[in-house]
C-alpha positions as CSV (number, residue, x, y, z in Angstrom):
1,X,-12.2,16.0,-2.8
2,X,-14.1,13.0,-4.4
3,X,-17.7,12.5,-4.1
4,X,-17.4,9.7,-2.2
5,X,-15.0,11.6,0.3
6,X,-17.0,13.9,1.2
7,X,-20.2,11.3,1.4
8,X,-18.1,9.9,3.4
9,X,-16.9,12.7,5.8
10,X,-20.7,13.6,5.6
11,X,-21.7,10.0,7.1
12,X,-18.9,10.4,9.8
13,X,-20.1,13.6,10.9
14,X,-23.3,12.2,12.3
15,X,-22.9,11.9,16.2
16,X,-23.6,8.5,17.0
17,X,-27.2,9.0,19.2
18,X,-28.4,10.3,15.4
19,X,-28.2,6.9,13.7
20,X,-31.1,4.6,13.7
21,X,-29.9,1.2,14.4
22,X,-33.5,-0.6,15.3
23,X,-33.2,-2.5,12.2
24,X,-30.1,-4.1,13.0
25,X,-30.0,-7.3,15.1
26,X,-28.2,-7.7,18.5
27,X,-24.8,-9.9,17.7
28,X,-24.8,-11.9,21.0
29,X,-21.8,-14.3,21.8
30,X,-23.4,-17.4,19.6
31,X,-22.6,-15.4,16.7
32,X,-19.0,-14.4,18.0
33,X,-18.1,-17.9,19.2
34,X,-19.2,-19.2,15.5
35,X,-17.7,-15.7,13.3
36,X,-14.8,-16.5,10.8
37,X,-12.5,-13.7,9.5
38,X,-12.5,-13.8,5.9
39,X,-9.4,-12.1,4.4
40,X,-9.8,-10.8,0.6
41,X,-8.3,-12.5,-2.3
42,X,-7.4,-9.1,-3.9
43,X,-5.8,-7.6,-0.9
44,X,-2.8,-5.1,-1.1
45,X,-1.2,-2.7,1.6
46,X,0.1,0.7,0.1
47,X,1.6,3.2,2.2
48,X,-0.9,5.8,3.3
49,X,1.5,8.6,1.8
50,X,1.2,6.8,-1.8
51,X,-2.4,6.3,-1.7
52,X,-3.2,10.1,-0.8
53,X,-0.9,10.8,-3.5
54,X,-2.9,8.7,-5.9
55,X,-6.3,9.9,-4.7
56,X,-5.1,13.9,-4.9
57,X,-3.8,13.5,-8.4
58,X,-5.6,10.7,-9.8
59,X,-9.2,10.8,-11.3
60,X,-9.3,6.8,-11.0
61,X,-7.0,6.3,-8.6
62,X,-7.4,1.9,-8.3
63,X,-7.4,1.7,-12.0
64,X,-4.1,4.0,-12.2
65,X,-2.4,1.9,-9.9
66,X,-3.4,-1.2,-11.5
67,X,-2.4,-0.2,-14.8
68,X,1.0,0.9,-13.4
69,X,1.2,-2.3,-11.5
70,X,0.3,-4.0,-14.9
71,X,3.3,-2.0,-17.1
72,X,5.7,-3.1,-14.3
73,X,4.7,-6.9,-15.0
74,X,4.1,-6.9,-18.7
75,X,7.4,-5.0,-18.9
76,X,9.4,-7.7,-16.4
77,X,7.5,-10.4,-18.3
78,X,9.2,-9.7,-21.9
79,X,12.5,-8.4,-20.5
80,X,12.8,-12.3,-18.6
């Protein structure tokens, strides 16, 4: 499991009634009636399957896929 994982896992383990949320403001319906979704530039579905497949054997799994991701295009790119 990566570090991250299991930080992760870790943060998700704390029950709810734990977690100090004084700090944070109250989001009343002003701020709902006004919120925008913002959608990433750099966005891309992968199958769950593929991605736990990645993260298992991959030590970088992002950069693995984008280098494969690059090979497909650079190979397309001189083949066209």
């Amino acid at each position: 499991m990566q570090p991250l994982e299991k930080h992760l896992r870790e943060i998700d383990a704390i029950p709810d009634k734990e977690i100090d949320t004084s700090d944070i403001p109250e989001l009343d319906e002003d701020f709902w009636q006004n919120a925008k979704m913002i959608v990433p530039e750099n966005y891309l579905r992968v199958d769950p399957e593929t991605l736990e497949w990645f993260k298992v054997h991959a030590r970088d799994y992002e950069a693995d896929i984008n280098a494969i991701l690059r090979g497909y295009v650079q190979s397309h790119q001189t083949a066209g």
